[in-house]
C-alpha positions in Angstrom: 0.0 0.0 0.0 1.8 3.3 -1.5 -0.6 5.7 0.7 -2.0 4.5 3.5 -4.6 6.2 6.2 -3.9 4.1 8.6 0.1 5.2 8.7 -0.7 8.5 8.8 -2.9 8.0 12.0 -0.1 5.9 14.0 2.1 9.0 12.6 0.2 11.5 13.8 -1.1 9.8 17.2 2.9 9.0 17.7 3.6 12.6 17.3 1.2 13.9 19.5 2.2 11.7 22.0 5.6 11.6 22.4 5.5 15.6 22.8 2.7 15.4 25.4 5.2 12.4 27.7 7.2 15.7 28.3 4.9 18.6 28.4 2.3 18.0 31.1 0.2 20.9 30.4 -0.4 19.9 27.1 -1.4 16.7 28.2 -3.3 18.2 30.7 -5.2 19.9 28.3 -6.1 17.0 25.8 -6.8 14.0 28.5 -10.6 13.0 28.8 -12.1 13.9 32.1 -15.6 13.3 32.7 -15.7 16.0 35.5 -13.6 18.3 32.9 -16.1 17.7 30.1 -19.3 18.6 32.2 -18.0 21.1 34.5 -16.1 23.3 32.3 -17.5 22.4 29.1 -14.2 20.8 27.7 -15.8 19.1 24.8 -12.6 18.8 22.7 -11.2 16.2 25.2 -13.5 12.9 23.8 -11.9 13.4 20.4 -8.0 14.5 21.7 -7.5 12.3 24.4 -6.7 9.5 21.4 -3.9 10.8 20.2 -2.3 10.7 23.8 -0.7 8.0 25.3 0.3 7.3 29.1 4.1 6.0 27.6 5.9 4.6 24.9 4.7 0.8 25.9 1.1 2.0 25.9 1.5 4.1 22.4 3.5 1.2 21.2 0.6 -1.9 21.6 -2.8 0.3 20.3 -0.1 1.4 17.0 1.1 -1.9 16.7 -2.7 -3.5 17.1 -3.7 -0.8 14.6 -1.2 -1.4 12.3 -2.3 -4.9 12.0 -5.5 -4.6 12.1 -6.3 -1.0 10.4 -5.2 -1.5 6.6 -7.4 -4.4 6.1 -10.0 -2.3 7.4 -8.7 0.6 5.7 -8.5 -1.5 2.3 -12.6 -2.6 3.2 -13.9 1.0 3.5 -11.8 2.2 0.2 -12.8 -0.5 -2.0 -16.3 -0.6 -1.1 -17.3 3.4 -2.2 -15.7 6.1 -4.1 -15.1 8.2 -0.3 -14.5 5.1 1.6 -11.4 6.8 3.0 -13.7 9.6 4.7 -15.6 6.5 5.8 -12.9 4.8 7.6 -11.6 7.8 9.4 -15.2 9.0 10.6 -15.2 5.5 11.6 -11.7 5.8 13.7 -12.8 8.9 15.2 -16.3 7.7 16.4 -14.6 5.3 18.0 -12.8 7.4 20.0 -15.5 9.2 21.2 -17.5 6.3 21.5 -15.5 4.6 24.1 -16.0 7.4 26.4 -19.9 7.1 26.8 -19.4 4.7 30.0 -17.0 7.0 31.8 -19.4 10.3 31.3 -22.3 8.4 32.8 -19.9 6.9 35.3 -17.5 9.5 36.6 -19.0 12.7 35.4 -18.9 14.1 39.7 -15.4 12.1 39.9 -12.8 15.4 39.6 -9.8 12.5 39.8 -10.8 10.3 37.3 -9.0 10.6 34.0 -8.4 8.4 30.7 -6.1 8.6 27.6 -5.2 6.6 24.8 -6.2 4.9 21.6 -7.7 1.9 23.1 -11.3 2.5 22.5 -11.0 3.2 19.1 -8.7 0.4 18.4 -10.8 -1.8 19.7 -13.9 -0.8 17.0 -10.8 -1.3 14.5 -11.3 -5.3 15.9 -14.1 -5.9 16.1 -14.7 -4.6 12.9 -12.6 -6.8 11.5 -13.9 -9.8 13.3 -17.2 -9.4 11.8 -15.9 -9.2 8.2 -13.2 -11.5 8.9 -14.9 -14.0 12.3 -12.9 -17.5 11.2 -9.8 -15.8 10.9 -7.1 -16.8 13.4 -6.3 -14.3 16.3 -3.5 -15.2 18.7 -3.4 -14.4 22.5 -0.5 -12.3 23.6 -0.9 -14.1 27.1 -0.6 -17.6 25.6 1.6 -17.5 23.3 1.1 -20.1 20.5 -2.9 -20.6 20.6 -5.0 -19.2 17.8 -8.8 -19.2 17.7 -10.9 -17.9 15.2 -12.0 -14.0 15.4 -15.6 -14.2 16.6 -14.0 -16.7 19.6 -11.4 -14.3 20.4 -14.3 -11.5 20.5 -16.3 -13.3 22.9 -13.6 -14.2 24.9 -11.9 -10.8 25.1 -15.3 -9.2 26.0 -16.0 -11.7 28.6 -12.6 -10.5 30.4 -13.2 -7.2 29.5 -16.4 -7.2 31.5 -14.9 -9.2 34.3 -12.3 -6.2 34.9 -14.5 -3.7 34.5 -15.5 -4.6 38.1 -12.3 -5.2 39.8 -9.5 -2.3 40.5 -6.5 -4.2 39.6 -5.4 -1.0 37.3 -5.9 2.1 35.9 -7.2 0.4 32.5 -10.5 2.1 31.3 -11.9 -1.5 30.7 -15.2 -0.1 29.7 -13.3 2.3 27.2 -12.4 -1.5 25.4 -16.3 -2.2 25.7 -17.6 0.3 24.1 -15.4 0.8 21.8 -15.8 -3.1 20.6 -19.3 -2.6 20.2 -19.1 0.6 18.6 -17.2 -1.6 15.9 -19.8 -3.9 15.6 -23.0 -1.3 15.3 -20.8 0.6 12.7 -20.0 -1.9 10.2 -23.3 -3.4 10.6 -25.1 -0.1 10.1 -22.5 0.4 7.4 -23.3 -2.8 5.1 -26.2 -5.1 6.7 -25.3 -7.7 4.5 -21.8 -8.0 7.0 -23.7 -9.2 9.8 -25.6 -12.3 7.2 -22.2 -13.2 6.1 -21.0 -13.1 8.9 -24.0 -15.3 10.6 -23.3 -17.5 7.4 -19.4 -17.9 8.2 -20.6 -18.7 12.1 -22.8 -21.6 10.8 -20.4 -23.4 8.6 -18.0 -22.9 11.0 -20.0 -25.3 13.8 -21.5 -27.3 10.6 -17.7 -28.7 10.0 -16.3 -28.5 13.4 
């Protein structure tokens, strides 16, 4: 791929974010608070708090995720209509503000909550991709070696997903992941019904020949 969306977003989002890890006021200024975005009106901070990242591990996994993930995407949107670029970046940047819909009902009177990163959105990119592509193989980085097929791996990620949404073992916005996963579902449904019957079809001759 000569030209490539998808680049030029982990470009950008690498930019943004490596001059934010040493300029905390800028950072301070594009984060996503909830308390932030009601109380002072800070409406900016759903879209710009994906382009920053807590440090070069966390920019590092949601560019490499969308690196592998975002050109077949990319490649989807752009064959399928003549401004299927516009598509697939209205489609990235819904997701980011999409994944903040749990923590503005959540933690809109919580002046010490804060998020960043492109999580959210990189998780529509998946599940996106899952639906178009469910039988394909995805690996697990925490068991290194087993591959299920997408629409598994979906289940399976949401499952854990929702099961640390309700513990405090980090600072991961678990629901960020959520939302953003079915974001990526509603989207390329809405987009093209005809995904999700393909995608039913794949399901059922999947468990036909199992």
């Amino acid at each position: 791929m000569i030209f490539s969306y998808t680049i030029i977003i982990i470009i950008f989002t690498s930019i943004i974010s490596i001059l934010c890890f040493n300029n905390e006021e800028l950072k301070n200024n594009l984060i996503f608070s909830p308390y932030q975005y009601k109380t002072n009106k800070r409406w900016w901070i759903v879209f710009t708090h994906g382009f920053i990242h807590a440090d070069f591990l966390h920019l590092f996994f949601n560019m490499y995720v969308l690196y592998i993930f975002g050109p077949s995407l990319e490649y989807y949107f752009t064959t399928s209509s003549e401004i299927g670029w516009i598509y697939y970046i209205t489609f990235y940047l819904l997701g980011i503000i999409f994944s903040t819909i749990p923590s503005i009902f959540k933690n809109s009177n919580n002046p010490n909550y804060r998020s960043l990163g492109a999580s959210g959105s990189v998780s529509s990119i998946v599940f996106a991709y899952i639906i178009i592509f469910p039988l394909r193989e995805l690996g697990l980085i925490l068991i290194p070696g087993l591959f299920l097929p997408g629409f598994i791996f979906g289940i399976l990620y949401l499952l854990a997903e929702h099961y640390l949404s309700k513990k405090q073992y980090s600072n991961i916005a678990h629901d960020a992941h959520i939302s953003g996963s079915l974001f990526g579902i509603f989207f390329i449904i809405i987009y093209d019904f005809n995904n999700l019957m393909v995608f039913l079809q794949k399901i059922m001759y999947y468990f036909q020949n199992f």
